[in-house]
Every structure is written in structure tokens, then in C-alpha cells.
C-alpha positions in Angstrom: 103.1 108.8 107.4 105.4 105.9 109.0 105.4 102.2 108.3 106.2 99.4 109.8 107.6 96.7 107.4 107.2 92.8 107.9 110.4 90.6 107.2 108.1 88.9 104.4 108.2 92.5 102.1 111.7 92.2 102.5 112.0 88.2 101.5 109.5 89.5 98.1 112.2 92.3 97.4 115.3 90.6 98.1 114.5 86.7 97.2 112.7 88.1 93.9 109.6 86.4 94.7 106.7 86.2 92.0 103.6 84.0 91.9 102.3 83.5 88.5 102.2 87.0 86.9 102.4 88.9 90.5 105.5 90.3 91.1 105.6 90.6 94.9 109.1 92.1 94.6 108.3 94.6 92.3 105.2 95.8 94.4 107.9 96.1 97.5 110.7 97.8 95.4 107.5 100.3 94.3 106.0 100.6 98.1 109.9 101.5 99.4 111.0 104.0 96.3 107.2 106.1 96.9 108.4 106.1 100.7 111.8 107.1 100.0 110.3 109.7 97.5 107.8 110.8 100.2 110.1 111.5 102.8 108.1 108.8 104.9 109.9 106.8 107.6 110.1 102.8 107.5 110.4 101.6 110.8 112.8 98.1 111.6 113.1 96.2 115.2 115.0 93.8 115.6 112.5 90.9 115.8 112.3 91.9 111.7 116.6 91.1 111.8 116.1 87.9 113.6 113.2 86.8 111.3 115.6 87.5 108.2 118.4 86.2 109.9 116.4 83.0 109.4 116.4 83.4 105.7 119.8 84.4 104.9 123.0 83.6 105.5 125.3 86.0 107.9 127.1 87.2 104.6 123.8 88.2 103.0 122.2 89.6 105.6 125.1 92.0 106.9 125.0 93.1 103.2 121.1 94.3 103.2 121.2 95.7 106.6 123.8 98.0 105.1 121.8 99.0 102.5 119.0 99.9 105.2 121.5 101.8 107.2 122.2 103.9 105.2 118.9 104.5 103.6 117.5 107.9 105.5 114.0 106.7 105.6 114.8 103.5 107.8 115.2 104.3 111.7 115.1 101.6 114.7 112.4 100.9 117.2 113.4 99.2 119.8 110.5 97.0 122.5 109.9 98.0 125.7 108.1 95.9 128.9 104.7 97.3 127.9 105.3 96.0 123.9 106.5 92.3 125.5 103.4 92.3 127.5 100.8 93.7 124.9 102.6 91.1 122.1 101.8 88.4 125.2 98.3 89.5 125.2 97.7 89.6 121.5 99.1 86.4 121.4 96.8 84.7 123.7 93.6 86.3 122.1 94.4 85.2 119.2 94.5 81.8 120.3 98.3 81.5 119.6 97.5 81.4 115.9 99.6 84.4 115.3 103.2 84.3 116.3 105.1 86.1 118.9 107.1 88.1 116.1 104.1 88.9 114.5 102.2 89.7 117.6 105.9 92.0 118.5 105.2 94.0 115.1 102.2 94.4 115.8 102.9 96.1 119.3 105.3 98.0 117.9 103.7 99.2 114.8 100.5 100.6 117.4 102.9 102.5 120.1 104.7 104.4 117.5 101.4 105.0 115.2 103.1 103.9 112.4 101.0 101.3 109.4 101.8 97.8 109.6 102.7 96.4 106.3 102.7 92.9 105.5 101.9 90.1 102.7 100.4 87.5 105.4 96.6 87.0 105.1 96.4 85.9 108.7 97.9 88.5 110.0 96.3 91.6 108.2 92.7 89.7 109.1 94.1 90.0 112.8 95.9 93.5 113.2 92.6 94.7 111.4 91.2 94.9 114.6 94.1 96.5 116.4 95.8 98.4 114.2 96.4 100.1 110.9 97.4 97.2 108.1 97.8 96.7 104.5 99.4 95.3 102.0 102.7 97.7 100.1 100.3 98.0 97.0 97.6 99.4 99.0 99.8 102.6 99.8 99.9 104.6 96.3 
């Protein structure tokens, strides 16, 4: 099995995020140590770098993407023409509600058959339909 990890699992995991008694970081440090324990692959582009380059200063970021490269389960995926246009086309039916970025991981997540995994309700309703989603908890 192969995943394809939004930059918001990271931001739980790395920014310690929590909402009332849900840990969010704790259910992405769980998702990425049965992965790693699995021998499963995590795929990163690098529209997930830009998006955390948002988030984080250089210092930071350099720091965690260190950590990722040398982490075995973790390889690159880089677009091609056909991702740009499909990530085009999935952003026009969805009636630009869903970003470019998001509409990129999507693309991406379909052509190499790996499961999308993200935290944003939006865009789990929407990939639903295109491509298989979930949440990290929902991969025990």
C-alpha cells in the first residue's frame, strides 16, 4: 500500500496540533510509525514543500525535510503535463472551491495509485469521487 500525505498531516505532527481532547499529531505520528513498520511508501511532491514552506521558516523546514530524507519509506513524485492538466480540470469542476495544490495531490495521488491522506473535510468530500481518501486514523 502507498500514500500520499497532505502538508496539513504534517502541520498536526510537527505544529503539535490538538483540538479539545483530539490529538491530531498523535493520530499522524501513529499513521507514519504503522507505515514505517509496514514497509509502506509515503509519497511527497513538491507542491507538499511549497505548502509547508508557507508554514515554516527556511531553518525549520530544511530541518524536517531532513528527517524525510532519510526516512526509507518517503520517495518523490514529481508532476508531469498530464498531472498539470488533470489538476486544471479538477479544479474547474469543482467550481474552483478546491485549490490548485489540492487539486495537484490529488492528480498525483491517482497516477501513482497511491491513498490520499488528508485532514480537510472539503477535500476528502471531493477526492471521494476520484480517488482513494481518508483520514491517517482510518488506516489501522
Amino acid at each position: 500500500m502507498a500514500f500520499y500525505v497532505d502538508s496539513c498531516i504534517y502541520l498536526n505532527l510537527w505544529k503539535k496540533e490538538e483540538r479539545g481532547e483530539v490529538k491530531f499529531w498523535k493520530l499522524a505520528e501513529d499513521f507514519f510509525k504503522r507505515v514505517q513498520k509496514a514497509e509502506q511508501i509515503i509519497y511527497i511532491s513538491p507542491f507538499v514543500m511549497k505548502e509547508l514552506s508557507f508554514r515554516f521558516d527556511t531553518n525549520t523546514l530544511r530541518y524536517r525535510l531532513e528527517e524525510i530524507r532519510r526516512s526509507s519509506i518517503f520517495e518523490n513524485v514529481e508532476a508531469s503535463r498530464d498531472d498539470y492538466r488533470e489538476a486544471r480540470r479538477l479544479e474547474s469542476a469543482s467550481g474552483f472551491e478546491i485549490s490548485f495544490f489540492d487539486c495537484m495531490h490529488m492528480a498525483l495521488a491517482k497516477r501513482i495509485g497511491a491513498i490520499l491522506v488528508t485532514r480537510d473535510n472539503k477535500l476528502l468530500d471531493f477526492a471521494s469521487g476520484f480517488c482513494t481518501v481518508g483520514r491517517p486514523e482510518n488506516f489501522r
